[in-house]
FIDOZA-894662 format. One line per 4 residues: number of its first residue (from 1); their letters; for each residue x negated, y negated, z of C-alpha. Coordinates in steps of 0.1 Angstrom, whole numbers. Layout:
NUM	A	X:Y:Z  ...
This chain:
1	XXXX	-1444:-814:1079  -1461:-782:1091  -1467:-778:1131  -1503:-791:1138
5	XXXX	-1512:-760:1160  -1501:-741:1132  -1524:-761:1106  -1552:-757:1130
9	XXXX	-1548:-720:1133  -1548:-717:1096  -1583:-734:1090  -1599:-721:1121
13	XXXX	-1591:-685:1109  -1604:-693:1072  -1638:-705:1084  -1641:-682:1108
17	XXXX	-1634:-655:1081  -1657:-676:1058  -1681:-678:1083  -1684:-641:1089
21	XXXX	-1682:-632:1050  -1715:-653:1049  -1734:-637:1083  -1726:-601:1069
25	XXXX	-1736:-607:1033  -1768:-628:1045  -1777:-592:1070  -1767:-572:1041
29	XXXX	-1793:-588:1020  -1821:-591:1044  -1817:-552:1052  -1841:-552:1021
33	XXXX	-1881:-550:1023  -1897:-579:1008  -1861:-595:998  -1860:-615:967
37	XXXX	-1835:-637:967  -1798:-624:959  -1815:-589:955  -1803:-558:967
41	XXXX	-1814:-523:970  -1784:-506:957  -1806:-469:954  -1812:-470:993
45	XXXX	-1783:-484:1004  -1756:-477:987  -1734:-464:1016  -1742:-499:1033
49	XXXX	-1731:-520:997  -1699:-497:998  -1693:-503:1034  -1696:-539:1029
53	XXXX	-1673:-540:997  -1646:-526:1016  -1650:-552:1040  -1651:-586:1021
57	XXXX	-1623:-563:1000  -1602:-563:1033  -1611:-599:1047  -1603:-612:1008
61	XXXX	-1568:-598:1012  -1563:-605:1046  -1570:-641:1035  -1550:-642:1006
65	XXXX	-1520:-628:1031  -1524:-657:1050  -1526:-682:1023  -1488:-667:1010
69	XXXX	-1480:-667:1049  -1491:-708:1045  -1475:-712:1012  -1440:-693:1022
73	XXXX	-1439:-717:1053  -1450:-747:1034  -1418:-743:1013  -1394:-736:1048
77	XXXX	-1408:-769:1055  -1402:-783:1026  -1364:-768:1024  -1360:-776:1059
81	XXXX	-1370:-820:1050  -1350:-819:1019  -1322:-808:1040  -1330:-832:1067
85	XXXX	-1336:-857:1044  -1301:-849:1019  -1281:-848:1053  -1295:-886:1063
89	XXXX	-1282:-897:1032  -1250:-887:1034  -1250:-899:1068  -1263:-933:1061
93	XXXX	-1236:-935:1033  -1209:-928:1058  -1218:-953:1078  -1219:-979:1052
97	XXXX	-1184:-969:1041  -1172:-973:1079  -1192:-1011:1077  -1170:-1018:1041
101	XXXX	-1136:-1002:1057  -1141:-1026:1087  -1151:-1055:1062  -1119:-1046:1043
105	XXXX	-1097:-1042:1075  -1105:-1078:1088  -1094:-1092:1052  -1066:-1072:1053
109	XXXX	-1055:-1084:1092  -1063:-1122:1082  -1034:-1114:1055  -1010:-1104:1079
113	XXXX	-1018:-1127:1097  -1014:-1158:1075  -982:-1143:1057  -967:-1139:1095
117	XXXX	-975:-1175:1100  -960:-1188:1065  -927:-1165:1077  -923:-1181:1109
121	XXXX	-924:-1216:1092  -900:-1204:1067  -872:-1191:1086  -876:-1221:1112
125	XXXX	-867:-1243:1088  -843:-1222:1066  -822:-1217:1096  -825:-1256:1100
129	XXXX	-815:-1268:1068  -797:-1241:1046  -790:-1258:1015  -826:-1273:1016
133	XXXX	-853:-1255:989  -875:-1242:1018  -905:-1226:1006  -928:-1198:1014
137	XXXX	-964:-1189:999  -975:-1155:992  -1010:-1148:990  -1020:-1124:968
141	XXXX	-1048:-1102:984  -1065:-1069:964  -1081:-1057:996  -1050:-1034:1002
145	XXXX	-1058:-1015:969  -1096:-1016:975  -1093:-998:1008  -1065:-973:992
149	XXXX	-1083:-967:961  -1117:-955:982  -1126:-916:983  -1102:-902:1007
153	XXXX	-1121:-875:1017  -1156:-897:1023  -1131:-919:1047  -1122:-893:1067
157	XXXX	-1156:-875:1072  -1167:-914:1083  -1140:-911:1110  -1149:-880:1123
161	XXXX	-1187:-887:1121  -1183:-920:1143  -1151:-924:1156  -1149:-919:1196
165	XXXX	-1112:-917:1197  -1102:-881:1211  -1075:-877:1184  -1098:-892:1152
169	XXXX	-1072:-875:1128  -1046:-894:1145  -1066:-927:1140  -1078:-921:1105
173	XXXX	-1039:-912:1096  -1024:-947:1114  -1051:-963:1091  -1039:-950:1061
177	XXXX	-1001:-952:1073  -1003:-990:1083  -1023:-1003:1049  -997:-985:1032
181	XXXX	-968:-1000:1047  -980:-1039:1045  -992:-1032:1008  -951:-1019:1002
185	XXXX	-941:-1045:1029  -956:-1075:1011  -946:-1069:975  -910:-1060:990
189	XXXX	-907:-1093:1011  -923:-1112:985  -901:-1101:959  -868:-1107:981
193	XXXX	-878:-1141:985  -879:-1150:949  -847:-1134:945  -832:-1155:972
197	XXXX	-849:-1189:961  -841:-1182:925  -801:-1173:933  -801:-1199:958
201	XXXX	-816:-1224:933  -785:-1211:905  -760:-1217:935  -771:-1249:939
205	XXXX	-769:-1258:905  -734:-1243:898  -723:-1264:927  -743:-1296:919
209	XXXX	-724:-1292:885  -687:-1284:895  -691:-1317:919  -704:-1335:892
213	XXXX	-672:-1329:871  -646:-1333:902  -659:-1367:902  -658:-1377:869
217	XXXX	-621:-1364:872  -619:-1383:900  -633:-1417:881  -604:-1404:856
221	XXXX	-575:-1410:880  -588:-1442:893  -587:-1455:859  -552:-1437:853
225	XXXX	-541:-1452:889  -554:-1488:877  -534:-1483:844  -499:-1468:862
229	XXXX	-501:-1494:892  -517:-1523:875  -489:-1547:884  -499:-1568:909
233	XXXX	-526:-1547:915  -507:-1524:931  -530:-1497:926  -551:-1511:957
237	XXXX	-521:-1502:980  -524:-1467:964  -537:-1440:993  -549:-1417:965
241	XXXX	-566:-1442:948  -577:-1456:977  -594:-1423:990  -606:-1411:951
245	XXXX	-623:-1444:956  -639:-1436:986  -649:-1402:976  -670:-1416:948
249	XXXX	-686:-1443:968  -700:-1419:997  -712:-1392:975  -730:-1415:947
253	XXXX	-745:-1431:982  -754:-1395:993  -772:-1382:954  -792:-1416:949
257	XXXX	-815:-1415:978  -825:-1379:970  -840:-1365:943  -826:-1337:959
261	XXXX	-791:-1335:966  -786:-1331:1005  -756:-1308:1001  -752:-1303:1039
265	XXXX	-745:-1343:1041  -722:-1341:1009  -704:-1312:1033  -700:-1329:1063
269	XXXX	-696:-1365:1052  -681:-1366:1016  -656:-1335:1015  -650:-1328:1048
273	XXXX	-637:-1362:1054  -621:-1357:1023  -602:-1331:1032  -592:-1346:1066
277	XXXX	-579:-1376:1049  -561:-1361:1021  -544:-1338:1046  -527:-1371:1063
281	XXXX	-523:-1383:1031  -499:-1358:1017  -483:-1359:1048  -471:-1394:1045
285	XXXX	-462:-1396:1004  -470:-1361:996  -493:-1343:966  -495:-1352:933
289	XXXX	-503:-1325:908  -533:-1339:896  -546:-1345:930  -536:-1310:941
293	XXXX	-558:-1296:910  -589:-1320:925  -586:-1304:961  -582:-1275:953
297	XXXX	-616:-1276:928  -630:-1293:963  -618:-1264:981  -639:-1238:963
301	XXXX	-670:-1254:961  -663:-1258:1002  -663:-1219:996  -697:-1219:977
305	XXXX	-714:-1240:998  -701:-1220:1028  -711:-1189:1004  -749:-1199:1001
309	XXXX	-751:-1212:1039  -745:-1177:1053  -767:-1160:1024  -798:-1185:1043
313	XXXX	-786:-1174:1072  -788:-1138:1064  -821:-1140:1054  -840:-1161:1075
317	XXXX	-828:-1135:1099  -840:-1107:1081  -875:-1130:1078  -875:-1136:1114
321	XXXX	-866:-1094:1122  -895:-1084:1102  -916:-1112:1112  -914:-1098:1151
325	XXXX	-915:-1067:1142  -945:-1065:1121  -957:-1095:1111  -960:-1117:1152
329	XXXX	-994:-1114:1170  -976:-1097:1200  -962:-1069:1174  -968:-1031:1183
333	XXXX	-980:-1025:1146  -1003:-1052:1142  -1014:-1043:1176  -1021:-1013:1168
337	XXXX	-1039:-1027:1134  -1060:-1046:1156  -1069:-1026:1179  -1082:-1000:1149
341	XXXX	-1102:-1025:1134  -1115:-1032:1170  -1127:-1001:1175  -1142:-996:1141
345	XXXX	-1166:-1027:1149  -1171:-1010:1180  -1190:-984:1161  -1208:-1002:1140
349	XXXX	-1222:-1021:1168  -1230:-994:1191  -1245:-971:1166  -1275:-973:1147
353	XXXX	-1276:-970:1111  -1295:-931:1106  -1334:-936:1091  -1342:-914:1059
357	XXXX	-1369:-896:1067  -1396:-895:1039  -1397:-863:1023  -1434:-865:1013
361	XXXX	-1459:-848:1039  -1498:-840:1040  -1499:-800:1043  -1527:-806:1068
């Protein structure tokens, strides 16, 4: 809008221009004798009708100067509040970006957050029961992509509009740098996982099926033992018999009660005992062949088992590594995470939003 002073120039010089134009052409006029009205006496006073021409002439276009003077500063204005006006917009759309980064930010941090928790509980109890199938949910979260996929460029300028932070490139690039890794980080750890569940669930099934057949061989010799020894029942005396028979019993016990096969109870109490008893066994009477062949079938799925407990291990170290390094609370990343999404809300709450101006004056 035009400078009131400046307005009130503009129409104080106009009437008073006005004003004059009428007081000369009213003297001019009554300079007559007997003056009709609007009549004239260009014969005897033509030097005075010239004189006055050249007047109004000059006053006309010393008006009509100062109505282009208006009209030129009318438009500066005018440039000056679409510029204004342009310039609030794009502030007022940075600022809403910074609100939706912040929005996305806190989604994203809740993420972290709740995939750091699910870790801890996994690798807690995957260090606790190793043959167990331990499970951990992944969430899936689009808010990574959201904040990625926004206009770079428009990010950046919101940053150096409102950030405070005496290195804002530095913040606006640890931003960027962080959402980037824990996008990577969770489609990496995610996809390990499955890896690990799904080998450790093919382990576990290899094994379940190799015991499976070592005792149905081992229901084989008891009936072979039963047919060689059945004299008096001799078989009964039998060691081998009797600790086949015992194998069977304890590891039937163990399977039955679980839909899922304890395998770190079939270790420790079905073929570790095993092993400890054959071992005095062969001492006193010695091996048979097809009882060698049986241990030794025992002996490898020792192996296996020992195989998948150390491949648990391994991992639900590597869980709890990258849980404390990235994914705890006390982290420095998702401290630093934090303390950027702080600071963002910081803003928001200590600035106010910029007002469009309206772009519409009165040109008085």
């Amino acid at each position: 809008m035009l400078n009131k002073k400046l307005n009130t120039t503009f129409i104080i010089a106009s009437m008073a221009i006005l004003i004059f134009l009428v007081i000369i052409t009213f003297k001019l006029i009554t300079e007559t004798d007997n003056p009709a009205l609007f009549t004239i006496d260009f014969d005897e006073k033509s030097h005075v009708v010239s004189s006055y021409g050249t007047l109004v002439g000059s006053l006309l276009t010393f008006l009509s100067i100062i109505f282009v003077i208006y009209t030129i500063l009318q438009q500066k204005e005018q440039y000056s509040n679409d510029k204004l006006l342009e310039k609030s917009k794009e502030k007022n759309a940075l600022f809403d970006r910074l609100k939706l980064i912040h929005n996305l930010l806190n989604e994203i941090f809740k993420h972290i957050t709740d995939t750091g928790v699910e870790m801890k509980a996994f690798f807690e109890i995957e260090k606790e029961k190793t043959f167990g199938s331990n499970q951990m949910s992944f969430y899936t979260n689009k808010n990574y992509y959201r904040l990625l996929e926004l206009d770079y460029q428009s990010i950046f300028s919101a940053f150096q509009e409102y950030s405070k932070d005496e290195d804002k490139t530095k913040s606006f690039n640890d931003l960027y740098k962080m959402v980037d890794f824990y996008s990577e980080s969770f489609i990496e750890q995610r996809e390990k996982y499955l890896y690990h569940i799904n080998d450790k669930v093919e382990r576990k099934q290899k094994i379940a099926s190799e015991l499976n057949s070592v005792m149905d061989e081992a229901s084989k010799m008891i009936g072979e033992y039963k047919i060689e020894l059945a004299t008096n029942n001799e078989y009964k005396q039998n060691l081998w018999f009797q600790l086949l028979n015992e194998l069977i019993v304890f590891y039937y016990k163990l399977i039955s009660e679980k839909d899922d096969a304890d395998f770190e109870a079939i270790e420790k109490e079905v073929l570790v005992i095993f092993f400890k008893k054959a071992n005095a066994v062969e001492k006193n009477i010695g091996f048979e062949k097809r009882i060698l062949d049986l241990v030794l079938k025992i002996a490898g799925i020792r192996k296996q088992l020992n195989s998948m407990k150390m491949e648990s291990l391994n991992f639900s170290n590597q869980i709890e590594s990258r849980y404390k390094k990235y994914y705890a609370p006390e982290s420095k990343n998702l401290m630093r995470l934090n303390e950027l999404s702080t600071n963002i809300s910081g803003l928001i709450t200590n600035s106010v939003k910029p007002v469009s101006k309206n772009r519409y004056f009165s040109l008085l």
